[in-house]
C-alpha positions as CSV (number, residue, x, y, z in Angstrom):
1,X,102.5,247.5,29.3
2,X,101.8,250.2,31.9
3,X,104.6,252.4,32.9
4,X,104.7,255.3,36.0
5,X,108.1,257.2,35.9
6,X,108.3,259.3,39.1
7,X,111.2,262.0,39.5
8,X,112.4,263.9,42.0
9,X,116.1,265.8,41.8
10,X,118.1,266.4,44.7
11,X,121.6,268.2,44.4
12,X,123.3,266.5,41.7
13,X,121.5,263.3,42.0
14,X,118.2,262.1,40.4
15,X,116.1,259.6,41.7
16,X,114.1,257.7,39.2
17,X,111.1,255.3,40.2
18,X,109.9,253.4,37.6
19,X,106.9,250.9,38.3
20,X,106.3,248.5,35.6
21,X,102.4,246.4,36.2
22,X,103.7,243.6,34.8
23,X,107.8,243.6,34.1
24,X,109.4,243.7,36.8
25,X,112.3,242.2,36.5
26,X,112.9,243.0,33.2
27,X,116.1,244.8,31.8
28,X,115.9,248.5,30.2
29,X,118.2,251.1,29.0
30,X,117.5,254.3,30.8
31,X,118.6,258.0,28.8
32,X,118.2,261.2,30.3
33,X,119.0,264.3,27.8
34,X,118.4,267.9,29.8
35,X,118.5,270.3,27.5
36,X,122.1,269.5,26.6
37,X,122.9,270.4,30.0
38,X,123.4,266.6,31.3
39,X,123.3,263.5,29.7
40,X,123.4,260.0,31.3
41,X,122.6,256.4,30.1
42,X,122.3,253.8,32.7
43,X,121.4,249.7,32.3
44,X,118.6,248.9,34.9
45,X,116.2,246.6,36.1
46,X,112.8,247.3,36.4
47,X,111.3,246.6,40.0
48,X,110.2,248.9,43.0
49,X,113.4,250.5,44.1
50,X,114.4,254.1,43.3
51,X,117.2,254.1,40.8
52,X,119.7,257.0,41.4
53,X,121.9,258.5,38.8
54,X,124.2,261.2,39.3
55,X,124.5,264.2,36.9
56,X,128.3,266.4,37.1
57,X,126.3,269.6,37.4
58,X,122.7,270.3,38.9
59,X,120.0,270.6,35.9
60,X,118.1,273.8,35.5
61,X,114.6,272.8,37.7
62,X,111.0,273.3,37.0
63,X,111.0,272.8,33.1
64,X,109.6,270.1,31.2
65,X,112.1,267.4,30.0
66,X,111.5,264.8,27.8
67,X,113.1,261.7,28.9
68,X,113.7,258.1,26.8
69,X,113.3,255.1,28.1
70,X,113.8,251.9,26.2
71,X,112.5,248.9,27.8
72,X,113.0,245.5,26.6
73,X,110.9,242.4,27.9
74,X,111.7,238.9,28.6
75,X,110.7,238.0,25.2
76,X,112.5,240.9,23.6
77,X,110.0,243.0,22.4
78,X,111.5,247.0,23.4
79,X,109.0,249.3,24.1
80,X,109.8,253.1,23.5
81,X,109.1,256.7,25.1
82,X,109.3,259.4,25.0
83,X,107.9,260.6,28.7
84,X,107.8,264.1,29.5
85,X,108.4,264.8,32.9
86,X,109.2,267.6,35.1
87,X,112.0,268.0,37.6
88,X,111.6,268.7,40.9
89,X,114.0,270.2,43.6
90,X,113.7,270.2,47.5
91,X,114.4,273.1,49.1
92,X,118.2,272.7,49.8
93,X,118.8,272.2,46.2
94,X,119.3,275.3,44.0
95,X,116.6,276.5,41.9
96,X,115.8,279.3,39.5
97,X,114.2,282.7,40.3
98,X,113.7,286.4,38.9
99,X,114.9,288.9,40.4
100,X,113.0,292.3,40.2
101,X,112.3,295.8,41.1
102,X,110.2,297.1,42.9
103,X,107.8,297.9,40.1
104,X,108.4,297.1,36.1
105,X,111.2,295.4,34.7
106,X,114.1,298.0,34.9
107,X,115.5,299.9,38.6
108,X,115.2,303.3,37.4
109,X,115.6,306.6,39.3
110,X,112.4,306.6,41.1
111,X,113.1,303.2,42.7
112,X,115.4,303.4,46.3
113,X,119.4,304.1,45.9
114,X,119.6,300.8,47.6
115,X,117.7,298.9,45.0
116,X,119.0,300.5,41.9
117,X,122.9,299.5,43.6
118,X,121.6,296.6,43.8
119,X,120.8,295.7,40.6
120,X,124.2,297.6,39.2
121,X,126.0,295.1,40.9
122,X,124.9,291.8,40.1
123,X,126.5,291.6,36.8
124,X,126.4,287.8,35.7
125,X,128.4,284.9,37.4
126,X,128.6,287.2,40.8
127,X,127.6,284.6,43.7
128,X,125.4,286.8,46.0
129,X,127.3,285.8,49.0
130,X,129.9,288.5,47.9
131,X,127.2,291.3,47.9
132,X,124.9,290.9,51.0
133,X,126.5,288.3,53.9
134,X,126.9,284.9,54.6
135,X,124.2,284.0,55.7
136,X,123.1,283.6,51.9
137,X,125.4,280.1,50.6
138,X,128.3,280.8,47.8
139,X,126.0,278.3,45.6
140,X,123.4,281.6,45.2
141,X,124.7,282.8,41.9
142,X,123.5,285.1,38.6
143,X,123.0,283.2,35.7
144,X,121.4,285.7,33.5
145,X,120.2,289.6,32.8
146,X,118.4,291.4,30.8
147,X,120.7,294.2,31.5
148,X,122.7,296.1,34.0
149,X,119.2,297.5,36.1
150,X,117.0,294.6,34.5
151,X,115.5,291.4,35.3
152,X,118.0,288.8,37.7
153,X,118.0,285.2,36.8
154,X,119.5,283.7,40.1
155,X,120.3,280.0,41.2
156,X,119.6,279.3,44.9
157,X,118.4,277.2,47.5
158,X,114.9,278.3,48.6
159,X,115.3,278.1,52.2
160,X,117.8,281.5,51.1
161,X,115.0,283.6,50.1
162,X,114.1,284.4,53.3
163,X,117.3,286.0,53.9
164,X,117.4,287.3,50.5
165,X,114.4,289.5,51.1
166,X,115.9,290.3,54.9
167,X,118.3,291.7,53.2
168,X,116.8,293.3,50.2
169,X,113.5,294.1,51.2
170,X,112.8,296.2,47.7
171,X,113.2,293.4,45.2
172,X,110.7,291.2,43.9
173,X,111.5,287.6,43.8
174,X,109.3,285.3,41.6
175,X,110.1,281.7,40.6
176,X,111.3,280.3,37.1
177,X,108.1,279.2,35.1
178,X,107.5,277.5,32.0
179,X,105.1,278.4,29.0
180,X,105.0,275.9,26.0
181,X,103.7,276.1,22.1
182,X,100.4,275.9,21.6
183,X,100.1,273.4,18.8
184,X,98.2,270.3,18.8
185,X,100.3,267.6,19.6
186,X,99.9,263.9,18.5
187,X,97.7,262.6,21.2
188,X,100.1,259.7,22.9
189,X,99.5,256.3,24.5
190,X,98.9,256.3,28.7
191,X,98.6,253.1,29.2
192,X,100.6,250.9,26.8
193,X,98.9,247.5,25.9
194,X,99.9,244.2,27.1
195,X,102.9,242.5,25.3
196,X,102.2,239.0,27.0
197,X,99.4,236.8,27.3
198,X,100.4,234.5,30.1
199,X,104.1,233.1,28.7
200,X,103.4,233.9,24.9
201,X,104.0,236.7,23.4
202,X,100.9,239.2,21.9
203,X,102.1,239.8,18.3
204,X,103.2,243.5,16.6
205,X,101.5,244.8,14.0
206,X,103.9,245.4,11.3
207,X,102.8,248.5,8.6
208,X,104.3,250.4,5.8
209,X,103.8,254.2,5.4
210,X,104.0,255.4,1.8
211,X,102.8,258.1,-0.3
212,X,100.5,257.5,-3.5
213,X,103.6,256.0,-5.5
214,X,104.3,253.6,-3.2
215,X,107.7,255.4,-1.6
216,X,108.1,255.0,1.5
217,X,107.9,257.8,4.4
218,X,110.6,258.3,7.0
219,X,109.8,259.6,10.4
220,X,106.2,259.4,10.3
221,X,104.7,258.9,14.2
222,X,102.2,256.5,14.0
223,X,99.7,255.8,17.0
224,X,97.2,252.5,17.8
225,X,94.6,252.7,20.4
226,X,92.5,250.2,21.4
227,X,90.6,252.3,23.3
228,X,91.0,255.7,23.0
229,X,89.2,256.8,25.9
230,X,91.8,255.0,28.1
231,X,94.9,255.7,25.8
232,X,95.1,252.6,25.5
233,X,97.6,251.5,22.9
234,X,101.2,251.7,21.3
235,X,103.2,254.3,19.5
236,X,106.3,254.8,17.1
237,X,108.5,256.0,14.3
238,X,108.7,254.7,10.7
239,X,111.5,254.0,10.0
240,X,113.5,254.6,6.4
241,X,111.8,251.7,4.8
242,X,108.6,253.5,6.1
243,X,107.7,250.7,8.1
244,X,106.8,250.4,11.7
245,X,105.5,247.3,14.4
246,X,103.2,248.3,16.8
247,X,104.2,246.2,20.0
248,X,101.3,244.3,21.1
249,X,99.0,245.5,18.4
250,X,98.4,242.5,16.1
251,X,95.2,240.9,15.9
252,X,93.1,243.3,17.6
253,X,90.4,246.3,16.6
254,X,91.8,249.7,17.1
255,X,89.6,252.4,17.7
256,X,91.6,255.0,16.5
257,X,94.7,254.7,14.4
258,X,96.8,258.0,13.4
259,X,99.3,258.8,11.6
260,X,101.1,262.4,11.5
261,X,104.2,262.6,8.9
262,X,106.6,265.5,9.6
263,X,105.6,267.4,6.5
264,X,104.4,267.9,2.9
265,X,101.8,265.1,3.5
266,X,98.3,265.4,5.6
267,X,97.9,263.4,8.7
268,X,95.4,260.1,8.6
269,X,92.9,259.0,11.1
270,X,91.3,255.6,10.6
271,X,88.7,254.7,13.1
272,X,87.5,250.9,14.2
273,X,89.3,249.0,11.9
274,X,90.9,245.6,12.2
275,X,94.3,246.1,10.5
276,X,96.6,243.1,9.0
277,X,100.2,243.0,9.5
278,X,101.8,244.0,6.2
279,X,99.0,246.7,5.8
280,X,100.2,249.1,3.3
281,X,98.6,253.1,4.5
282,X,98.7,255.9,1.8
283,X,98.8,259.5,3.1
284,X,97.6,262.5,1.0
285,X,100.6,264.7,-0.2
286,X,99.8,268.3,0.1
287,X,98.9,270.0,-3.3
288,X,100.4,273.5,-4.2
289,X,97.6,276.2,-4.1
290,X,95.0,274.2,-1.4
291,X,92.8,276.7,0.4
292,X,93.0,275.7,3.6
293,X,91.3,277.5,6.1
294,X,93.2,280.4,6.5
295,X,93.2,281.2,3.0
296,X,89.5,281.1,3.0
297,X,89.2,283.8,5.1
298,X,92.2,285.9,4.3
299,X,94.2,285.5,0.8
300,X,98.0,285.4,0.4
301,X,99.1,288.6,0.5
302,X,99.6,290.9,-2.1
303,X,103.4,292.1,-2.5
304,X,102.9,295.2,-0.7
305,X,101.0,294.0,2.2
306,X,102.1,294.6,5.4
307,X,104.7,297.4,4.3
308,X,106.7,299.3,7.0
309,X,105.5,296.8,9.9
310,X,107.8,295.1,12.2
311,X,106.4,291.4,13.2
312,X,108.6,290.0,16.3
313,X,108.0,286.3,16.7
314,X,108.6,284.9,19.9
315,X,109.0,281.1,19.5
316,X,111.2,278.4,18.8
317,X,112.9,280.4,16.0
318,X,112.6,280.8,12.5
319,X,113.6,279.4,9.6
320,X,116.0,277.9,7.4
321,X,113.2,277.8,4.4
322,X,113.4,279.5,1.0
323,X,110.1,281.8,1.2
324,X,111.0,283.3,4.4
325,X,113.4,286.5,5.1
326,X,114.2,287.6,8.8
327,X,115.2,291.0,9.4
328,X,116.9,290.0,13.2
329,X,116.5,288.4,16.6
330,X,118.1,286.7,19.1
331,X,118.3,283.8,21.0
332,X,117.4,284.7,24.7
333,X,117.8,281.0,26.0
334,X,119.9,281.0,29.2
335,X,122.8,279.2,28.2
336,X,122.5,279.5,24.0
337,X,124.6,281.3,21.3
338,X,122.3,284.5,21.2
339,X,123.0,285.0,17.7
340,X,121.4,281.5,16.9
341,X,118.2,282.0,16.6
342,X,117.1,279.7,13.7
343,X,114.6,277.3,14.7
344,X,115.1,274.0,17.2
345,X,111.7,272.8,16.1
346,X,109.5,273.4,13.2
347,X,106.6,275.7,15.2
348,X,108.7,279.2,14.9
349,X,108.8,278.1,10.9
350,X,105.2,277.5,10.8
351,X,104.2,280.8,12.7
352,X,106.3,282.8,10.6
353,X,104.9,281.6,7.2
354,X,101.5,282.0,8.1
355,X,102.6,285.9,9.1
356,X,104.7,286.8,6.3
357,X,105.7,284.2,3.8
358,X,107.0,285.6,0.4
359,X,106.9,282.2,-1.7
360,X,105.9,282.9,-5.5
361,X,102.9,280.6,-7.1
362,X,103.0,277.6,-8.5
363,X,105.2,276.2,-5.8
364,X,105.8,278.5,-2.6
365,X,103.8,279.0,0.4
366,X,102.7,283.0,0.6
367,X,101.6,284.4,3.8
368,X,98.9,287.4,5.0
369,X,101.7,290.5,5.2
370,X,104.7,289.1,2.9
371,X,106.1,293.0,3.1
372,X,106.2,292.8,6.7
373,X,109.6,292.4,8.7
374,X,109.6,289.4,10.3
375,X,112.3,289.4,13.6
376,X,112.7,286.1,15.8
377,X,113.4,285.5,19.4
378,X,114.1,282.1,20.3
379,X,112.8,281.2,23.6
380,X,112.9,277.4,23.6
381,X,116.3,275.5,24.0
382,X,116.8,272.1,21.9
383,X,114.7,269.5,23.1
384,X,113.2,271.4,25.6
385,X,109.1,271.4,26.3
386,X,108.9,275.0,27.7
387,X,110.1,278.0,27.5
388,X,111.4,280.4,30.7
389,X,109.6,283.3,32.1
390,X,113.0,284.6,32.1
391,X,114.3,284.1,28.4
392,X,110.2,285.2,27.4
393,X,110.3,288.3,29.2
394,X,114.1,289.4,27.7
395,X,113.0,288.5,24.4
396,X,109.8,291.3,24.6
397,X,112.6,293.6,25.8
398,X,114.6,292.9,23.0
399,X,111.5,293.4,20.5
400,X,110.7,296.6,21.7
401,X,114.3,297.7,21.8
402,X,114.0,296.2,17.6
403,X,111.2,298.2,17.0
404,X,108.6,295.9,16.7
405,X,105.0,297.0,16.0
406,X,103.4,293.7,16.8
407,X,104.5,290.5,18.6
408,X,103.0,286.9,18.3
409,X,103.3,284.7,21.1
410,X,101.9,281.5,20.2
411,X,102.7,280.3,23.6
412,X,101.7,279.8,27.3
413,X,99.6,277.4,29.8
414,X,101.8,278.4,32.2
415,X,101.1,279.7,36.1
416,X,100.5,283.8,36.1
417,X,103.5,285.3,36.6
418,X,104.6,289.2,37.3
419,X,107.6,289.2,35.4
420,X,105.6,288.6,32.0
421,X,103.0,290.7,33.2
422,X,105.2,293.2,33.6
423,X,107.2,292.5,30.4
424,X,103.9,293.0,28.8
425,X,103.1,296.2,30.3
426,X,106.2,297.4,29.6
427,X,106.0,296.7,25.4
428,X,102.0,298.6,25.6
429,X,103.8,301.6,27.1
430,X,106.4,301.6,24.4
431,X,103.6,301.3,22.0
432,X,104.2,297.7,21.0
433,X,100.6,295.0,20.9
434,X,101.3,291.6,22.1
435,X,98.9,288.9,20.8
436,X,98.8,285.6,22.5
437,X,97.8,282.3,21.9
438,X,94.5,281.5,24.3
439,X,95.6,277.9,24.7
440,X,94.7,274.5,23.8
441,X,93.0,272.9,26.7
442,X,89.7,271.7,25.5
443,X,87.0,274.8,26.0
444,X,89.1,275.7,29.2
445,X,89.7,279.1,30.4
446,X,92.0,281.6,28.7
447,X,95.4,280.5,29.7
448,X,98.5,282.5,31.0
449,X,99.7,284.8,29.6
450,X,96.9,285.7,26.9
451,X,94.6,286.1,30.2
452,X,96.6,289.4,31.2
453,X,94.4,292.0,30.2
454,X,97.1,294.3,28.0
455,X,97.9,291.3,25.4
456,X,95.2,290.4,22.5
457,X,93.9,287.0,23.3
458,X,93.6,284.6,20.4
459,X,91.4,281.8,20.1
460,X,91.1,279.3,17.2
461,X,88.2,278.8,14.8
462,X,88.1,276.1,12.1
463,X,86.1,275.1,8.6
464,X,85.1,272.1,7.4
465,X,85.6,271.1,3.9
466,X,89.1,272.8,4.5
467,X,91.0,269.4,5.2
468,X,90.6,265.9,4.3
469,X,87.7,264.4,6.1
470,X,90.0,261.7,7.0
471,X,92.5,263.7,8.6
472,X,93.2,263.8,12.7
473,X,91.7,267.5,12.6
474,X,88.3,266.1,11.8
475,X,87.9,265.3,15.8
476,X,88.5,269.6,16.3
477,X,84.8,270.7,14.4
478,X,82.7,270.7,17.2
479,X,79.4,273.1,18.0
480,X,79.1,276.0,18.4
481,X,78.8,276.4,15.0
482,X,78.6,279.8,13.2
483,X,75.8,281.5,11.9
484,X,74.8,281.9,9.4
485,X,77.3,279.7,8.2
486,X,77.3,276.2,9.6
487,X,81.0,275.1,7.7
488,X,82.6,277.6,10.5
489,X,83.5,275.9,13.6
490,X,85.2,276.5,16.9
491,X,88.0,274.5,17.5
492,X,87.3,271.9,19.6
493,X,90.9,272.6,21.5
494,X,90.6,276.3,21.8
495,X,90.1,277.8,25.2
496,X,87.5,280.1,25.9
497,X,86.4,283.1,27.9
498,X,85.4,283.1,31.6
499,X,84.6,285.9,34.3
500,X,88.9,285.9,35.2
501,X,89.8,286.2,31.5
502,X,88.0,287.1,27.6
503,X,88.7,286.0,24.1
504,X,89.2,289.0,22.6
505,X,89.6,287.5,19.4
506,X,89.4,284.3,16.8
507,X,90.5,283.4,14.3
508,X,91.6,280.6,11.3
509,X,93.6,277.7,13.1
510,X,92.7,274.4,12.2
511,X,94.9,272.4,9.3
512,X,96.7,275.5,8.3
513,X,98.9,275.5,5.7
514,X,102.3,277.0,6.3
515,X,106.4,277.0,6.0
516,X,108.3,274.3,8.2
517,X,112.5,273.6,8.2
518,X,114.1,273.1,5.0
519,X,115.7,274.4,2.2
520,X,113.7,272.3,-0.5
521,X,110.3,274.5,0.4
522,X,109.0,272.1,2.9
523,X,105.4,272.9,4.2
524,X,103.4,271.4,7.0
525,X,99.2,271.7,8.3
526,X,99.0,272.2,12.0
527,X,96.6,273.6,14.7
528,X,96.1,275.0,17.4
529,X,95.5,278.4,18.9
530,X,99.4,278.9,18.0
531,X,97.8,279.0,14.3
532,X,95.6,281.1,15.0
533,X,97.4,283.7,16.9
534,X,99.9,284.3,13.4
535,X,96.4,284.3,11.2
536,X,95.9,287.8,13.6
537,X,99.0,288.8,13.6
538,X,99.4,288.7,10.1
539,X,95.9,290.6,9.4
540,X,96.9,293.2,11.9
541,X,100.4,293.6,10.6
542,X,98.4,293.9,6.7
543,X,95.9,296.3,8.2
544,X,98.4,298.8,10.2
545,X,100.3,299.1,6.9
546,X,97.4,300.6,5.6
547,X,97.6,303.5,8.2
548,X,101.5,305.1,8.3
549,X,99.7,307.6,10.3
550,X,99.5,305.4,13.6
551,X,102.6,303.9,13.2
552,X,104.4,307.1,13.1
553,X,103.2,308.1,16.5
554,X,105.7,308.3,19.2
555,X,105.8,305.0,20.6
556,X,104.3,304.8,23.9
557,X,101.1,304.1,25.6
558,X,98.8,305.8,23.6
559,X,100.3,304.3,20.1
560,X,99.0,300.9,21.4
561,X,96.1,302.2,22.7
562,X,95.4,303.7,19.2
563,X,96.9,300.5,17.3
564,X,94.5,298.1,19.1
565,X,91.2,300.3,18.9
566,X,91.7,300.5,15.0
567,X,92.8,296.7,14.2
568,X,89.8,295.5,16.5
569,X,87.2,297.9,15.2
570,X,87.7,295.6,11.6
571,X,86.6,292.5,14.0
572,X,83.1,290.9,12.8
573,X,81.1,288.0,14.8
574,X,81.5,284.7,13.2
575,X,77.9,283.8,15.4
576,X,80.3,282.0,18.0
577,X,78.9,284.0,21.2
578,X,81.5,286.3,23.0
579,X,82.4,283.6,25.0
580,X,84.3,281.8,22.1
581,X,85.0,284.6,20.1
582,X,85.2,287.9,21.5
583,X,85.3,290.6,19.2
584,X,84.9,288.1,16.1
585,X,87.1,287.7,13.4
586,X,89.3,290.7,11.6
587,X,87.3,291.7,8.2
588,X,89.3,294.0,6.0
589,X,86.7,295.0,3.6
């Protein structure tokens, strides 16, 4: 079955289009979960006509949602989401934007009296109605700040920026992006297959998921295409018996068949096979000790390593797991408890382990600087795709205010925004190196923000022989291939340099190896150039500990300056070409 969900949000109402190719008519349960902000579930039936539902407070615009949708045919059969989609507001409807000075992300004494009042005054929860006229609505309120003279998050209409910036003329108003995590997702069904052949039903494909003992695994996504090129197919969830039924699926040759477990087991990819229903598939648990590919290149750290460096992670938290300490954070989501900054997913987990693990052999999971001091920023809310240009911009304030040396941002794919920019620029002058994630979008260009020219841009490299050959990284190793050593790849998802932005940078971040939520020591592979960014991070952080001298310089421009020239002179070329690789990869011999 084919299904097209079209949004758009007005006020407090949502209008929801959903045009089925070949249900209509057929009953579904409609959920809607935004951020924990509103929640509705509605009964509808599926034909042509805009279905509205009405939310008791206006959701925050312009972020990615995920959205539920539980469809069940004539015949029974319930197909599942989940759809991401992205609300939309019209320009009488409030939406989010930055407020800033005139130049930076703090009114300081050389901007105008006017614009430093300014900022003094809109303290959070003031509507702005009270501070210029009324000509700007009541609804035009402050929702955030990074301080008293720091970066405004404001709610308003659009059609009140023009009187806004009447008013104002000294401030910079930009609009509420959204960056997301820079792993490799699951790739998901487009176009789900037929259920019905005429009146009769196509059948399901029931499986079983277990490991090598026969248990069964819970949770474990598992995705059927019968052509892949299309995404054409059906996903779902094993359940606690470890079994699934793939809608639509029985009886047919699947191109590509995945499945990804949550952790402690590697993924499985089984190409043009004609499965049977009762199909039992095995997946691979994850032996202590594996050499995966970052542990090729760069060792678990020695206990030392990474001494007197401060690693700030801004991601989607860290942590609770056994081998992992964090020094501080904060929680700069709009809306959360700042002092919760353990993680709403398992990517801040992962990140962190590969930077600074401290796990013991047989059992634990070690990472590149264990001595290092790990701080976290959570900048994703629960459930949400994407992170704020807002709540990502406050947490580099926060870092620098921490004393972070180095931050990781395995994040972005966003639009180019000033605010980060100048969030950015603001942590080089304090003396503090951002590296960012180059993005995942298939050889594209560098994306935003790892394109601005004062972050370290990170692409991702792989090896093969580092993962099971029947794994759904297998796909990733793709030319060019190093030289002279043909196992080194370039992921096939990293992005790649252009004449608007460089790599300046690659390194290990295919099937890596690395800490995930859990007090029992769970561990997880995943890749993407949000791997590969912590695989740098950590180096860096393991190779400025071996110079006290830098990091005891006063911490401004020149510090960073100084930081990056050393850490990149240890940079050697893989045989990639600059375009894929910049610099190379870090060498510490």
């Amino acid at each position: 079955m084919a299904v097209k969900i079209q949004l758009s949000l007005s006020a407090c109402q949502l209008s929801v289009k959903i045009e089925p190719t070949d249900l209509s008519g057929a009953q579904a349960q409609l959920v809607v979960d935004i951020e924990g902000q509103s929640s509705l579930q509605q009964d509808i039936t599926l034909d042509h006509s805009p279905i509205i539902v009405n939310f008791d407070e206006t959701p925050r615009t312009g972020n990615r949602h995920r959205i539920t949708a539980k469809l069940t045919s004539p015949v029974g059969n319930a197909i599942s989401g989940p759809f991401l989609i992205k609300l939309c507001a019209s320009a009488a409807s409030p939406q989010n934007f930055l407020i800033l000075p005139t130049r930076g992300i703090r009114s300081t004494a050389d901007h105008s009296q006017t614009n430093n009042a300014f900022f003094r005054s809109m303290s959070v929860g003031i509507s702005l109605n009270s501070l210029i006229h009324d000509d700007i609505p009541e609804s035009a309120t402050v929702l955030n700040s990074t301080g008293e003279t720091g970066i405004k998050l404001v709610q308003m209409p659009e059609n009140a920026l023009t009187e806004l910036r009447a008013a104002q003329p000294g401030i910079r108003i930009v609009p509420e992006r959204f960056y997301t995590l820079q792993r490799c997702l699951p790739p998901t069904p487009q176009r789900r297959v037929q259920t019905m052949a005429g009146n009769i039903a196509v059948a399901g494909l029931h499986l079983r998921v277990t490991d090598p003992a026969g248990n069964p695994i819970e949770g474990a996504r598992v995705v059927g295409f019968t052509n892949f090129d299309q995404r054409a197919g059906t996903d779902g969830v094993t359940n606690a018996n470890g079994e699934i039924n793939l809608i639509g699926l029985g009886n047919r040759t699947l191109e590509r068949l995945y499945v990804f477990p949550t952790k402690n087991f590697w993924s499985l990819l089984r190409r043009n096979i004609l499965p049977a229903t009762g199909d039992t598939l095995i997946l691979t648990p994850i032996k202590p000790g594996h050499i995966d590919v970052r542990r090729h290149f760069y060792p678990d750290g020695a206990a030392g390593s990474g001494q007197g460096v401060k690693v700030g992670v801004i991601d989607s938290g860290i942590g609770p797991h056994p081998d992992l300490a964090v020094s501080g954070g904060t929680c700069t989501v709009t809306g959360d408890n700042t002092g919760d900054f353990a993680d709403v997913d398992q990517h801040g987990t992962h990140v962190a382990g590969i930077i600074a693990a401290r796990g013991q052999a047989p059992n634990g999971l070690r990472g590149i600087a264990p001595a290092a001091s790990l701080f976290a920023y959570r900048v994703f809310g629960r459930g949400a795709e994407g992170a704020s240009n807002f709540d990502i911009a406050s947490a580099i304030e926060k870092a620098v205010a921490d004393g972070c040396d180095l931050i990781n941002m395995s994040l972005g794919g966003g639009e180019r925004d000033e605010a980060l920019e100048d969030a950015i620029t603001f942590a080089f002058q304090s003396g503090t190196v951002c590296l960012i994630a180059t993005g995942n979008d298939g050889r594209q260009q560098v994306s935003f923000p790892a394109s601005f020219s004062l972050a370290l841009a990170i692409g991702a490299m792989g090896r093969r022989g580092t993962f099971p050959a029947n794994t759904s990284d297998t796909p990733n190793a793709l030319a060019p291939f190093g030289s002279p050593d043909k196992k080194n790849f370039v992921a096939a998802f990293s992005n790649i340099a252009s004449a608007e932005a460089s790599v300046d940078l690659i390194a290990p971040g295919v099937a890596v190896i690395s800490t995930v939520p859990g007090l029992a020591g769970d561990r997880a592979p995943m890749s993407g150039t949000s791997m590969a960014c912590p695989t740098a991070t950590g180096v860096a952080a393991r190779l400025l500990s071996t110079r006290p001298d830098l990091l005891a310089l006063p911490r401004d421009q020149h510090r960073a300056e100084e930081i990056i020239k050393f850490v990149t002179s240890k940079a050697k070329s893989l045989g990639f070409g600059t375009v894929f690789e910049g610099l190379g990869q870090f060498v510490e011999s």
